[in-house]
C-alpha positions as CSV (number, residue, x, y, z in Angstrom):
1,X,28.3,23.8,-4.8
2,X,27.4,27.6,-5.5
3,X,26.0,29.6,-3.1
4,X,22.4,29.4,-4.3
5,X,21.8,25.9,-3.5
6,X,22.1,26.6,0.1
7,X,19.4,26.6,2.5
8,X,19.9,29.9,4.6
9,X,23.7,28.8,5.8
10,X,23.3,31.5,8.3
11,X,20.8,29.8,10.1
12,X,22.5,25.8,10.2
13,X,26.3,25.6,10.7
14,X,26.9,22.1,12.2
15,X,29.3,21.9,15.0
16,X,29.4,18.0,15.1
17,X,31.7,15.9,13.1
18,X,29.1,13.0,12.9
19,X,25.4,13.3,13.0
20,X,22.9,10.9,12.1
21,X,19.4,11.4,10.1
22,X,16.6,8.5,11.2
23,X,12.9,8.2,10.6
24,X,10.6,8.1,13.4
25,X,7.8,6.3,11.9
26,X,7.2,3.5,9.8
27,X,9.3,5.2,6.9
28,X,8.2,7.3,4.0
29,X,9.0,10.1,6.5
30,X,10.6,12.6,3.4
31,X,14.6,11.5,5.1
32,X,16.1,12.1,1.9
33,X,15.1,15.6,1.6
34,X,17.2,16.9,5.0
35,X,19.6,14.8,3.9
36,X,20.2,16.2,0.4
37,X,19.3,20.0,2.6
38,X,22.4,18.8,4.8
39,X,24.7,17.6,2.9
40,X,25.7,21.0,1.7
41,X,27.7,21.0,4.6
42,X,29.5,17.5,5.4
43,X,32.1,16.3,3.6
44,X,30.7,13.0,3.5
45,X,27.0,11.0,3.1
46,X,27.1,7.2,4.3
47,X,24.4,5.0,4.3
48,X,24.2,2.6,7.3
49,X,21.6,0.4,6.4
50,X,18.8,-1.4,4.3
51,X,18.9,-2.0,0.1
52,X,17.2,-1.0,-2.8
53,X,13.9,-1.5,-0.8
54,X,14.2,1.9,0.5
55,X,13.6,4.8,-1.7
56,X,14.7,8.8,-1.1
57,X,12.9,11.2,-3.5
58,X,15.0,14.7,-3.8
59,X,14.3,17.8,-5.5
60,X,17.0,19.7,-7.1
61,X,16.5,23.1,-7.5
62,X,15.8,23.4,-10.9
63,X,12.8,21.4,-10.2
64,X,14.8,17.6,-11.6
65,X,13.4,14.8,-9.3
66,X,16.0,11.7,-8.3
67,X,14.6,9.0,-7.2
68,X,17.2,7.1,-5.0
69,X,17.4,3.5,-3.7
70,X,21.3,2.9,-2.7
71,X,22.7,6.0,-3.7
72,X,23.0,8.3,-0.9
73,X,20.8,11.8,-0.9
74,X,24.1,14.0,-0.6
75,X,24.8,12.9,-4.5
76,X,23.2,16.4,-5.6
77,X,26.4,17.9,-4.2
78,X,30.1,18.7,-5.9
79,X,31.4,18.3,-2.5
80,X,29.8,15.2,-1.1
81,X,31.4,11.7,-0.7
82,X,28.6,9.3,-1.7
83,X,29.5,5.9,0.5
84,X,27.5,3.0,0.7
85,X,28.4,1.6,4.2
86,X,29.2,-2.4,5.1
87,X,25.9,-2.2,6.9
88,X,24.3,-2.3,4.0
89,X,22.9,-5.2,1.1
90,X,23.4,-4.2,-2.1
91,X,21.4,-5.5,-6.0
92,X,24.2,-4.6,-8.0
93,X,21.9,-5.0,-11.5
94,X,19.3,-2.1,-10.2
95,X,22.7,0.1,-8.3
96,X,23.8,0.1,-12.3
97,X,20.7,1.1,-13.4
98,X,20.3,3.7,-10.6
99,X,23.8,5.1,-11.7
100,X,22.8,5.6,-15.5
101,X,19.7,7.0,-14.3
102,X,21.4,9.6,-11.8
103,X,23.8,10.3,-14.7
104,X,21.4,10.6,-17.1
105,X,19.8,13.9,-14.9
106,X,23.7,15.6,-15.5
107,X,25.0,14.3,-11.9
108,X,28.5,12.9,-12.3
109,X,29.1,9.7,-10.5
110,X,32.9,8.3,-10.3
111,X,35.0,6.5,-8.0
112,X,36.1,9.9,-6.3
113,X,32.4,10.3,-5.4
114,X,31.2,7.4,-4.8
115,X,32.6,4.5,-2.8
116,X,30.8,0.9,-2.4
117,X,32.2,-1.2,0.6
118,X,33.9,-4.5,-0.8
119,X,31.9,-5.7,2.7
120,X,28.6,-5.0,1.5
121,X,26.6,-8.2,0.7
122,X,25.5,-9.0,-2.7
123,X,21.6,-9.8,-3.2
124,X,22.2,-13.1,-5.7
125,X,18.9,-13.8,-8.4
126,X,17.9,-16.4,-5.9
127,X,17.2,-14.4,-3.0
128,X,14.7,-11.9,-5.1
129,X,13.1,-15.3,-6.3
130,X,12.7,-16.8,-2.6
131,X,11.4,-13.5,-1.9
132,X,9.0,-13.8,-4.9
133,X,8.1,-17.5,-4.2
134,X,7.2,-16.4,0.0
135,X,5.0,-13.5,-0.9
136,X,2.8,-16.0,-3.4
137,X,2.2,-18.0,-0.9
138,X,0.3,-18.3,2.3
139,X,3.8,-16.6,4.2
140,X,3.6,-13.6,2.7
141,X,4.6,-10.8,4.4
142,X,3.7,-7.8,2.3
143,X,7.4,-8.0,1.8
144,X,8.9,-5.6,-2.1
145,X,10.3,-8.2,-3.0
146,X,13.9,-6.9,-3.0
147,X,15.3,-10.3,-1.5
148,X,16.5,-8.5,1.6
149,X,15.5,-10.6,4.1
150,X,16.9,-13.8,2.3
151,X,20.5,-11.9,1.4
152,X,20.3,-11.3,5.5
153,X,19.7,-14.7,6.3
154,X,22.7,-15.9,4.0
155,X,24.9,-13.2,5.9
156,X,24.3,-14.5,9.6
157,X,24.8,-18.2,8.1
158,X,28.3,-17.6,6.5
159,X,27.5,-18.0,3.3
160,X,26.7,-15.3,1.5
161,X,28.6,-13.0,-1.2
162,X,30.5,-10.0,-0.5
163,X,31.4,-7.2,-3.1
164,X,34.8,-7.8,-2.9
165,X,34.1,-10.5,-4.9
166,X,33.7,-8.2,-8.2
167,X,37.4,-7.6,-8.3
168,X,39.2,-10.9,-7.8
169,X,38.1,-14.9,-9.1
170,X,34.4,-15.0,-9.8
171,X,34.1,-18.5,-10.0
172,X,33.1,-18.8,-6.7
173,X,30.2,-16.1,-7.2
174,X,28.8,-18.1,-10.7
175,X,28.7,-21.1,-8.7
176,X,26.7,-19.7,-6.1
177,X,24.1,-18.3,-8.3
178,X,23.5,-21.2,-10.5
179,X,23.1,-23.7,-7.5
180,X,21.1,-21.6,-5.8
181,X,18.4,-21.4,-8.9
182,X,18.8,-24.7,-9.5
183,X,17.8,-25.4,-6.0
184,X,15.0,-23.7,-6.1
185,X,13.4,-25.1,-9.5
186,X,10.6,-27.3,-7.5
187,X,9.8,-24.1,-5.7
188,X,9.6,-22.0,-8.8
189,X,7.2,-24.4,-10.8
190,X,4.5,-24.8,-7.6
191,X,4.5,-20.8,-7.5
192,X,3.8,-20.7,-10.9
193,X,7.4,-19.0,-12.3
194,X,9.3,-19.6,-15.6
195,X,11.7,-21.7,-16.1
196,X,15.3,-20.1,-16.2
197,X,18.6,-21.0,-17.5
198,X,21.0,-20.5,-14.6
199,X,24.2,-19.9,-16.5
200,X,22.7,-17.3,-18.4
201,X,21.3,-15.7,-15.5
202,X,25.1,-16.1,-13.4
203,X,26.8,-14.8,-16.6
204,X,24.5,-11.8,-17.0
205,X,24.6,-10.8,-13.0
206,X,28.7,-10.8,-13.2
207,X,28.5,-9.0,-16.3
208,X,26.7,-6.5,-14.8
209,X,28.2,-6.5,-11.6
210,X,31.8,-6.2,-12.6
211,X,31.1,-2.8,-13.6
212,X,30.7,-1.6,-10.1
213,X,34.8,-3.0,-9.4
214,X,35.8,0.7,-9.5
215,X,33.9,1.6,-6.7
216,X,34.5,-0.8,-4.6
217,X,36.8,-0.1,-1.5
218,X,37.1,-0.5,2.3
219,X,35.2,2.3,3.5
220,X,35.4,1.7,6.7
221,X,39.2,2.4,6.6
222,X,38.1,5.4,4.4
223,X,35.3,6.8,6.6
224,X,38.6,6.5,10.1
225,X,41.0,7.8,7.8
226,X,38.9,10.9,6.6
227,X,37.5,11.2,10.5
228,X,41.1,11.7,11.6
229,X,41.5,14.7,9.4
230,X,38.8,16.2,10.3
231,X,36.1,14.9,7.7
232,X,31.9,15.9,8.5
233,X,30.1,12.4,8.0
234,X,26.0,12.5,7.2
235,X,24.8,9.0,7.9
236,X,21.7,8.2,6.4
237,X,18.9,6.1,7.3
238,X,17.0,3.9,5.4
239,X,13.2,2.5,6.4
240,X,12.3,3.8,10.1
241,X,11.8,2.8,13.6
242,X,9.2,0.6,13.4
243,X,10.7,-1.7,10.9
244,X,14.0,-2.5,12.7
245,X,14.2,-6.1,13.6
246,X,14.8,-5.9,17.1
247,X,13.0,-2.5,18.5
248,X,10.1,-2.2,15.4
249,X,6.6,-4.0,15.5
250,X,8.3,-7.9,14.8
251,X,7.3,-9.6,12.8
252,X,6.2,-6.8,10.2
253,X,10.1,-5.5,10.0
254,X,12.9,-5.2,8.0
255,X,16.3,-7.2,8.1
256,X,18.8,-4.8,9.1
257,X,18.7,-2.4,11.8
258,X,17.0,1.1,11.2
259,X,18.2,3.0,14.3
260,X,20.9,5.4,15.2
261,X,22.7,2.3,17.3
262,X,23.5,0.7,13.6
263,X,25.6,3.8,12.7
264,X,28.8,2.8,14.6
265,X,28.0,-1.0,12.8
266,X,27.0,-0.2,9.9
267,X,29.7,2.0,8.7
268,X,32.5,0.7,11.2
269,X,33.4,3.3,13.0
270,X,33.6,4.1,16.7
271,X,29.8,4.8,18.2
272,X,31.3,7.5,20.4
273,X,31.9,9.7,16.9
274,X,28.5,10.2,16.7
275,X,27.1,13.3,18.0
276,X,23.8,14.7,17.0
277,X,20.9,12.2,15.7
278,X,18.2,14.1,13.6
279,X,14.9,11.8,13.7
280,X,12.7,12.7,11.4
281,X,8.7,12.6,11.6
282,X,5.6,13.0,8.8
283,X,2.4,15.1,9.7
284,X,0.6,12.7,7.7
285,X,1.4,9.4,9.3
286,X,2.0,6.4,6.5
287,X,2.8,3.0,6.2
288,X,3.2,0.4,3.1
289,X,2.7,-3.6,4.1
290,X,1.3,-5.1,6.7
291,X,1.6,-4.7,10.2
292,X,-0.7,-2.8,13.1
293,X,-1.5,0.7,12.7
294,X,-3.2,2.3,15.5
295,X,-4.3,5.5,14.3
296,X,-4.9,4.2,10.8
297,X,-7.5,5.9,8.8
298,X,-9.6,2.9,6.7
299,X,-11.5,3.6,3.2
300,X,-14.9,2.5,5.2
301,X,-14.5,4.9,7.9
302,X,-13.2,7.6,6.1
303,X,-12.9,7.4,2.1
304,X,-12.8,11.3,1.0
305,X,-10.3,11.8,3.4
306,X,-8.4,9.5,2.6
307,X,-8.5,10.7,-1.1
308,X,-7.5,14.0,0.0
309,X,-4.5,13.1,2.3
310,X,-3.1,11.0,-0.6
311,X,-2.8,13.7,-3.1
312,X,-2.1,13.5,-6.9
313,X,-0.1,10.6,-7.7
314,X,1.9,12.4,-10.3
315,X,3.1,14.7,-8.1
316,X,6.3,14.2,-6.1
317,X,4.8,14.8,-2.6
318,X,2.0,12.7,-3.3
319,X,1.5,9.5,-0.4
320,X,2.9,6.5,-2.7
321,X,5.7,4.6,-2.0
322,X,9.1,5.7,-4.4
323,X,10.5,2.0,-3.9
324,X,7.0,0.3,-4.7
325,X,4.6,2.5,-5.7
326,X,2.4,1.1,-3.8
327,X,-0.6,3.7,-1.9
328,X,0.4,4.2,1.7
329,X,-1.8,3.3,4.5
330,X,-2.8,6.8,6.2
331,X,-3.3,7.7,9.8
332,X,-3.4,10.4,12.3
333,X,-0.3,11.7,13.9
334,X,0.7,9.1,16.4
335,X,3.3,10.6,19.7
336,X,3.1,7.6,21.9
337,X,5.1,5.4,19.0
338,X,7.6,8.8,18.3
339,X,8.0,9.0,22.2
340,X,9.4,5.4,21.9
341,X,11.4,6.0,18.6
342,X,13.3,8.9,20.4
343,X,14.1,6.9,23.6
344,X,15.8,4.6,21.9
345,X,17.2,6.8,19.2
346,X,18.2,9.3,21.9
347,X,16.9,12.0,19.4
348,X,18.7,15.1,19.7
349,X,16.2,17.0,17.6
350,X,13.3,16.3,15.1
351,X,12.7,17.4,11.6
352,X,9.0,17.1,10.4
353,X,7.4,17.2,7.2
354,X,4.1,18.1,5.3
355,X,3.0,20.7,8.1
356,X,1.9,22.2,4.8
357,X,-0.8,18.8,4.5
358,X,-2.3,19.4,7.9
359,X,-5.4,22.0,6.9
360,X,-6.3,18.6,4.8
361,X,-7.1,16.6,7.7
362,X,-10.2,19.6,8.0
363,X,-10.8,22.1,9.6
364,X,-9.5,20.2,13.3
365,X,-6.4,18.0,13.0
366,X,-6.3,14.0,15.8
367,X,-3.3,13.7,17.3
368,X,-2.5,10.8,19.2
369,X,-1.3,11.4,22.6
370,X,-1.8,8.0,24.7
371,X,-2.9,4.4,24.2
372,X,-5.1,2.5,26.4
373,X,-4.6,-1.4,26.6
374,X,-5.8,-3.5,29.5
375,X,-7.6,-1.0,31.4
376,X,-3.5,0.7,31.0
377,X,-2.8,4.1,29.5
378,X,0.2,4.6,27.8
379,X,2.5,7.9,27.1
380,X,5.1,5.3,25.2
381,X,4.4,2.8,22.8
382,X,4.8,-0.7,23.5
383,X,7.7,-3.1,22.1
384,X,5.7,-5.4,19.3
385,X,3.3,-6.1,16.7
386,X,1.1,-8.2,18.9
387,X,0.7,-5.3,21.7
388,X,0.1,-2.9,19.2
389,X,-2.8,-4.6,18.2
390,X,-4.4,-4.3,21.3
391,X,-4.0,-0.5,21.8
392,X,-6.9,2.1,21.8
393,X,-5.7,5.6,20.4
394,X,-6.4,8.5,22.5
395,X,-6.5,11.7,20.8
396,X,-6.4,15.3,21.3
397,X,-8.3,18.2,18.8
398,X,-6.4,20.9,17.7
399,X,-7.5,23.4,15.1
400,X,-5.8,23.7,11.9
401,X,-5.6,26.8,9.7
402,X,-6.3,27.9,6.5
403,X,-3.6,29.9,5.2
404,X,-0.9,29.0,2.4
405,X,2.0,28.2,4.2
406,X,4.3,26.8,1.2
407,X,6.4,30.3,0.9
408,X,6.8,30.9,4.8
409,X,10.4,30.4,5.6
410,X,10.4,31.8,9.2
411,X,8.8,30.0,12.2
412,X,7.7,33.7,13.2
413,X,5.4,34.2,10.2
414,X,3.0,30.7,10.4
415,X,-0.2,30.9,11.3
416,X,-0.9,31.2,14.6
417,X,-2.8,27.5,14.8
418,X,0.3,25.9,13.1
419,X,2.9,27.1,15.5
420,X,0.9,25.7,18.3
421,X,0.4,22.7,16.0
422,X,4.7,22.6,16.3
423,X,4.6,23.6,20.1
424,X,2.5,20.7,20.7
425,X,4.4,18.1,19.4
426,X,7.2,19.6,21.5
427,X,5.4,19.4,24.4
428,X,4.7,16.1,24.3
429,X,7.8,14.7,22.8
430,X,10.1,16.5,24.6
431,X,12.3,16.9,21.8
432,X,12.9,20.7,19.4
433,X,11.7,20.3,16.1
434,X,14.6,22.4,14.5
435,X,13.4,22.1,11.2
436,X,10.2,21.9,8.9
437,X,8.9,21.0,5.8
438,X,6.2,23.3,4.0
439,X,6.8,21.7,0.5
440,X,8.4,19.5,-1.7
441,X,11.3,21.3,-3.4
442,X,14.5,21.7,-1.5
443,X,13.9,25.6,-0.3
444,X,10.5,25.0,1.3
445,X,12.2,24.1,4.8
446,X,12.0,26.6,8.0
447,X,15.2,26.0,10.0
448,X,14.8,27.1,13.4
449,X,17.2,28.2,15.3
């Protein structure tokens, strides 16, 4: 770590042993970028939660983009501990490919840097392919086909695998791959999906899979052990708050908890370590699948707008999803949902991103303020998919500006209009945005003090 990469260390020197960094939204928030701005100083980057569904885009400073999945944000760092936590569900035929591809940008990956808990649950070939079969049919869920849900399912029943599996007998893991294609056959053949040869699928996962034995460890003996001395632990967050099974918009969720309560679970230590929670929230409000969206923006009402707010694809900050590439359903800024996301959080402090995209929204900028549902206005979001879908948004105008803010790194020196852009939200969330995004690359943040 050399001086250089820093971002102002003057201006952030963490008192807290254990913080947590958590979207606010429906994911997509830009997560990965505090994380990999953070991780300069902790020891330590754990993920908590979620698979290879969820997607972190960083920018190193020489202008190299890493597109991560499982690997945690702080991998950009010499000093970092990379762990993936027992919380989480892990593919381990894309984590190899997301190793080479990490590797392949001149980032060393090893087992001193990265640790994979031997409690992690393996996604098998035929939970991807239940996944597959569900969203062909009339169930679909607007799912990515990652097999997360199924994997989940297998782990509340009993009977799924465990990465601890990689280093001892793998008979029992062939066996559980080949009869679970082979139960699935009928299934395949109705949706329409090529035959397979199940031993050749088994024998290729293993093969594959082995090659992730070194990293495999007990981290949650690791993560106490390194506490104990002393250690600064980053947890990071994958997906957001809407998507977490039990306080997100059921049924358009995830399948393991997104919010700062899954730490403590997730990585297996105690839930009174935890100190600070950073929840992090997007100017430009997105989504990818289904679900209600109350301040969404359609193509009929608003096409050009829409245009604009999603940007050039080939750029990094543009509004598609890493993980699917899929264009992101685009709202206005929506406080009653982040009011609930930060009860429940307990959000210490926010971080938000794209202030720099607001000016596109014209020369006035909606933000959402209340709902009204049932004659009923609402300050807080309600608890689920079906009352969202009965909520009015209530907005409030404020005027945007229509200066280049991309090289301000002081609070002081925005434009008058976007400071009282940041003061609003404030106001009406009740929680300090400490730090902001004007950019994409990993030195366009203010950090306020």
């Amino acid at each position: 770590m050399s001086a250089e990469t820093l971002i102002r260390p003057e201006l952030y020197i963490p008192d807290e042993n254990v913080i947590a960094i958590v979207g606010l939204q429906r994911g997509d928030e830009g997560k990965g970028r505090f994380v990999d701005m953070l991780a300069a100083y902790y020891d330590i980057v754990a993920r908590f939660n979620g698979g290879d569904n969820a997607g972190h885009t960083v920018v190193l400073p020489d202008g190299r983009v890493l597109k991560l999945h499982m690997i945690p944000s702080g991998v950009a760092y010499d000093n970092a501990v990379n762990v993936v936590g027992r919380g989480c569900v892990v593919n381990p035929l894309n984590l190899v490919r997301e190793i080479g591809n990490v590797e392949a940008q001149g980032l060393a990956i090893n087992e001193d840097n990265f640790k994979l808990d031997g409690g992690t649950q393996l996604i098998l070939p035929h939970h991807i392919f239940d996944d597959v079969i569900r969203e062909a049919g009339a169930k679909s869920q607007g799912s990515t086909k990652s097999g997360i849900a199924q994997v989940s399912s297998d782990k509340v029943l009993r009977t799924g695998m465990r990465t601890d599996l990689l280093n001892n007998d793998v008979d029992e893991l062939f066996n559980a791959i080949v009869e679970g294609l082979q139960s699935q056959e009928e299934a395949r053949q109705v949706a329409g999906l090529d035959s397979i040869n199940a031993e050749e699928v088994a024998e290729h996962y293993i093969e594959t899979a082995q090659q992730l034995g070194t990293f495999v460890t007990d981290s949650t003996y690791y993560l106490r052990q390194r506490l104990k001395k002393g250690a600064r632990i980053l947890a990071e967050g994958a997906q957001a708050f809407l998507l977490d099974p039990d306080h997100g918009m059921a049924p358009y969720t995830t399948s393991t908890p997104t919010t700062a309560g899954a730490v403590a679970a997730g990585l297996g230590i105690s839930p009174f370590a935890l100190k600070k929670v950073i929840g992090v929230m997007k100017a430009t409000q997105s989504h990818v699948g289904g679900g209600p969206f109350v301040t969404e923006i359609t193509e009929e009402e608003n096409p050009e707008l829409l245009s604009s707010l999603h940007g050039d694809q080939t750029t990094v900050d543009a509004e598609f999803g890493t993980t699917t590439g899929r264009k992101r359903r685009l709202g206005h800024l929506d406080l009653p949902q982040i009011v609930h996301a930060n009860e429940v959080n307990d959000t210490t402090e926010a971080a938000l991103t794209k202030l720099d995209w607001v000016p596109r929204y014209g020369k006035t900028v909606l933000i959402c303020t209340s709902y009204e549902r049932k004659g009923k206005v609402y300050t807080e979001a309600p608890d689920s998919a079906r009352k969202l879908e009965e909520c009015i948004p209530q907005y409030e105008e404020l005027p945007t500006w229509k200066e280049d803010i991309t090289h301000v790194r002081r609070f002081s020196d925005l434009p008058k209009n976007a400071k009282s852009y940041i003061n609003f939200i404030e106001e009406k969330t009740e929680v300090p945005i400490k730090m902001i995004g004007v950019g994409p690359a990993r030195d366009q943040v203010i950090v306020r003090n």
